[in-house]
C-alpha positions as CSV (number, residue, x, y, z in Angstrom):
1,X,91.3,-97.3,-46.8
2,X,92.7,-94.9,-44.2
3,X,92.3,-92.4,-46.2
4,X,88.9,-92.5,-47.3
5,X,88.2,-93.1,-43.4
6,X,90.0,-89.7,-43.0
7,X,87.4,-87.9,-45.5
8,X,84.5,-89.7,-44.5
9,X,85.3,-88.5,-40.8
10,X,86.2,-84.8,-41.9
11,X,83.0,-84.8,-43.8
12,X,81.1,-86.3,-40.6
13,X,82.5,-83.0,-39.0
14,X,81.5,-80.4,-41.7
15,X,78.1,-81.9,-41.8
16,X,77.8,-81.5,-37.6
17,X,77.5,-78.1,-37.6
18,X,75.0,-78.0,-40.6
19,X,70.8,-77.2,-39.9
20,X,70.0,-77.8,-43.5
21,X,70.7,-80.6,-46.2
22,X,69.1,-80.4,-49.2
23,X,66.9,-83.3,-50.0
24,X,68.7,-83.7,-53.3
25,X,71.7,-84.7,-51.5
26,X,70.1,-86.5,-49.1
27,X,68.8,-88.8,-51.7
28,X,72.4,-88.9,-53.1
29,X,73.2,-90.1,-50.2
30,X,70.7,-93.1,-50.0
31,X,71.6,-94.1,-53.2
32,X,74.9,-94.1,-52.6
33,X,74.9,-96.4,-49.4
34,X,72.6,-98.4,-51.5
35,X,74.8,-99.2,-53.6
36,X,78.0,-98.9,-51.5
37,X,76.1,-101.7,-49.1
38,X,74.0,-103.9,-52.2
39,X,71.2,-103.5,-50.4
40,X,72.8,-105.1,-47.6
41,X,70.0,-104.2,-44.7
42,X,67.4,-105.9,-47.2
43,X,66.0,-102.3,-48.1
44,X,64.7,-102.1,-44.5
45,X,65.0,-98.4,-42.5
46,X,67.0,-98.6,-39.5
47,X,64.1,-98.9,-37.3
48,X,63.1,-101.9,-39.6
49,X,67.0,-103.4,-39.1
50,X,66.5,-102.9,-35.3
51,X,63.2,-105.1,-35.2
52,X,64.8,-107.6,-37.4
53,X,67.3,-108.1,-35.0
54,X,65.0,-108.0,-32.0
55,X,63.2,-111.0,-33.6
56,X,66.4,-113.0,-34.4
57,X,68.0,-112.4,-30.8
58,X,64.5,-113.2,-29.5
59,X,64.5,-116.2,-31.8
60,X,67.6,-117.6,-30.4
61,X,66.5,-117.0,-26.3
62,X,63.6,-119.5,-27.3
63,X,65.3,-121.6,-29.2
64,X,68.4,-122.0,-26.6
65,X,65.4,-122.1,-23.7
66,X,64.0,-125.2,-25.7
67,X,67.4,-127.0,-26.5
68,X,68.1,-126.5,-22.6
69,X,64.4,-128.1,-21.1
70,X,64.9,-131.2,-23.5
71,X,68.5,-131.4,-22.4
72,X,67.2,-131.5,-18.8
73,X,64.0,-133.7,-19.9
74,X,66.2,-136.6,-21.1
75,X,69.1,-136.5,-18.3
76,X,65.6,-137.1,-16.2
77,X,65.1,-139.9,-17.9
């Protein structure tokens, strides 16, 4: 594991410097996280991902705000 973290990150450092990728290698690439991954960000973009987890974190404010009021409702009573 170490060393493929070692190429990955030398790669990461050869690419830096680059202007230009050819899209034939950037589609390599997609299909290579794709499969590396399953599909594991439910084919959304990264932008996508980021709203998902917007909605889930914003999901669990209301649902914690909720659990909280009835908590308080019923010591009231």
């Amino acid at each position: 594991m170490e060393l493929l973290e070692e190429i990955i990150q030398k790669g990461f450092k050869t690419l830096g410097p680059m202007k230009v990728i050819r899209p034939v290698t950037a589609i390599k690439a997609i299909a290579m996280k794709h499969k590396l991954f399953n599909g594991g960000t439910g084919c959304y973009t990264l932008y996508g991902v980021e709203i998902k987890v917007h909605e889930a974190t914003r999901e669990q404010a209301i649902t914690i705000a909720i659990l909280e009021f009835i908590r308080w409702s019923s010591m009231m009573l």
